[in-house]
C-alpha positions in Angstrom: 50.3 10.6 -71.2 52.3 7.4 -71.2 50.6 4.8 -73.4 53.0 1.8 -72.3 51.7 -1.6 -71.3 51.0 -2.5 -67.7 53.2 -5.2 -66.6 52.1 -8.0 -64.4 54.0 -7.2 -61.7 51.8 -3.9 -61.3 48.2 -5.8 -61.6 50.0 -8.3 -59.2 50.5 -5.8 -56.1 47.4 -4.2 -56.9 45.7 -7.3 -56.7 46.5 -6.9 -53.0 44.0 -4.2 -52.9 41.6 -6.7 -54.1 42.2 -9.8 -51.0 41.6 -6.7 -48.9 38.3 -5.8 -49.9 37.2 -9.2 -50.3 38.7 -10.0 -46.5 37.0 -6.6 -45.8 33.5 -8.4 -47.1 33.5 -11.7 -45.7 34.1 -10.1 -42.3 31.0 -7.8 -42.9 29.2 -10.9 -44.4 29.6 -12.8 -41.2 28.4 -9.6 -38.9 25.5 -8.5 -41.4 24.4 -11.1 -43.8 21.7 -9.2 -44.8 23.7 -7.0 -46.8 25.6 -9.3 -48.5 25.1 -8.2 -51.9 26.3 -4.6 -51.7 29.9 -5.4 -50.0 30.5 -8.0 -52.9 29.8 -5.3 -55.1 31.5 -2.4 -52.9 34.4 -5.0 -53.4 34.5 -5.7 -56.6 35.2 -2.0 -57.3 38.7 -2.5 -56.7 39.2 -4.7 -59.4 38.6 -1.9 -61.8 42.6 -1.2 -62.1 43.1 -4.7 -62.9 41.5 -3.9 -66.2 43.3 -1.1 -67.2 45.2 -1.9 -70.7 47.8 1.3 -69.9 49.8 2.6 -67.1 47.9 5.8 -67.1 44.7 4.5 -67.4 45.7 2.2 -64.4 46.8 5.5 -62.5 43.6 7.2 -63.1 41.2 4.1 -62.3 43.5 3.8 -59.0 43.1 7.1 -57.8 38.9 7.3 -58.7 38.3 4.2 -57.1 39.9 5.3 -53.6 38.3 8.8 -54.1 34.9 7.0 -54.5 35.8 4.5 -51.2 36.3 7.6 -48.8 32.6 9.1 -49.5 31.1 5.8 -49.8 32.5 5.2 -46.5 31.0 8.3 -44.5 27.6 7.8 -46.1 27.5 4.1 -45.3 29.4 3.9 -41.6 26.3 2.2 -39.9 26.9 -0.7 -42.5 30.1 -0.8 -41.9 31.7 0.3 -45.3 34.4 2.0 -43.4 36.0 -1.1 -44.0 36.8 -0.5 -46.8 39.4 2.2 -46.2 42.4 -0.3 -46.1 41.3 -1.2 -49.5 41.6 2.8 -50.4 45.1 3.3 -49.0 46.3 0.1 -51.1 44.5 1.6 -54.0 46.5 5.0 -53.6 49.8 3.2 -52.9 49.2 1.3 -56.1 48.9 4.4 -58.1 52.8 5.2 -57.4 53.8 2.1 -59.2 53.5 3.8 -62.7 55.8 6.3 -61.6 58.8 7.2 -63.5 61.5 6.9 -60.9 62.7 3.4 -59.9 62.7 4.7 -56.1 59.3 5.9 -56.2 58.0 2.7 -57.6 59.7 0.5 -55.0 58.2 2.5 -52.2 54.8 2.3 -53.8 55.4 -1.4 -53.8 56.2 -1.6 -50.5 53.5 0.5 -48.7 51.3 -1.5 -50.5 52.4 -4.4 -49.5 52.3 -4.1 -46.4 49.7 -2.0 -45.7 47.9 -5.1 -47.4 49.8 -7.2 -45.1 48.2 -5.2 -42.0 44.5 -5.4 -42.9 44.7 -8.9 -44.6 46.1 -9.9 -40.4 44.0 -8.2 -38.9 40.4 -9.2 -40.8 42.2 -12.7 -40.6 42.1 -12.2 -37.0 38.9 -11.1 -36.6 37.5 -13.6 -38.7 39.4 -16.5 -36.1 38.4 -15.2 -33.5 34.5 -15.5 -34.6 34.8 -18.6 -35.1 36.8 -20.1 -32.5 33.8 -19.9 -29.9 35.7 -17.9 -27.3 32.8 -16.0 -25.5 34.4 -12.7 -24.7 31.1 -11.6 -22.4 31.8 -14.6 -20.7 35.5 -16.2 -20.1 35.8 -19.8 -20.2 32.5 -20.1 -21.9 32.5 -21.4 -25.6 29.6 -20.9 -28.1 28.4 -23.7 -30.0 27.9 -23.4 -33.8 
């Protein structure tokens, strides 16, 4: 096992597995407040890797964490932890920047990216569209906050 330093560059694309989650639960926070506390903590999962002080270690907590996400997701779909899935995928792209080969480690970096890119649109979406009062039951009818 490699025992070199994690660069910042690593824990700064990973980070984007992090803004997904958190994305992931403010958009549950809106729909189901009452639940609040778990998709904070469901979120702050992915910050794990951030921690890690080697690139294995860093590997390792990448690859648990999204192994933990996909379970976690079947067990809770009614509260909608399935949201978390982007989250996972990021989590397993992130993995691949430790790897050896320069090639490797730029594809990583770029499925990452914009897989990140994709759910941080789309929850951004979502999240406009709540609160722009657009009545979808209802064209031309706004809801007042």
């Amino acid at each position: 096992m490699r025992t070199e330093r994690l660069g910042y560059r690593t824990r700064l694309v990973s980070g984007a597995a992090l803004l997904t989650a958190a994305a992931a639960a403010a958009w549950l926070w809106l729909n189901a407040p009452d639940y609040a506390g778990l998709y904070v903590i469901v979120a702050m999962l992915t910050a794990a890797p951030l921690l890690a002080p080697t690139k294995g270690d860093f590997a390792v907590l990448c690859l648990i964490i999204a192994a933990i996400f996909v379970p976690l997701a079947v067990a809770g779909v009614f509260l909608g932890l399935f949201m978390f899935l982007p989250a996972a995928a990021v989590l397993l792209a992130a993995a691949g920047l430790v790897a050896r080969r320069a090639l490797v480690r730029l594809a990583a970096c770029v499925v990452a990216c914009l897989l990140a890119a994709a759910a941080l649109a789309g929850f951004g979406l979502a999240i406009g569209h709540h609160f722009s009062g657009a009545d979808p039951a209802r064209p031309g009818v706004t809801r007042a906050y």
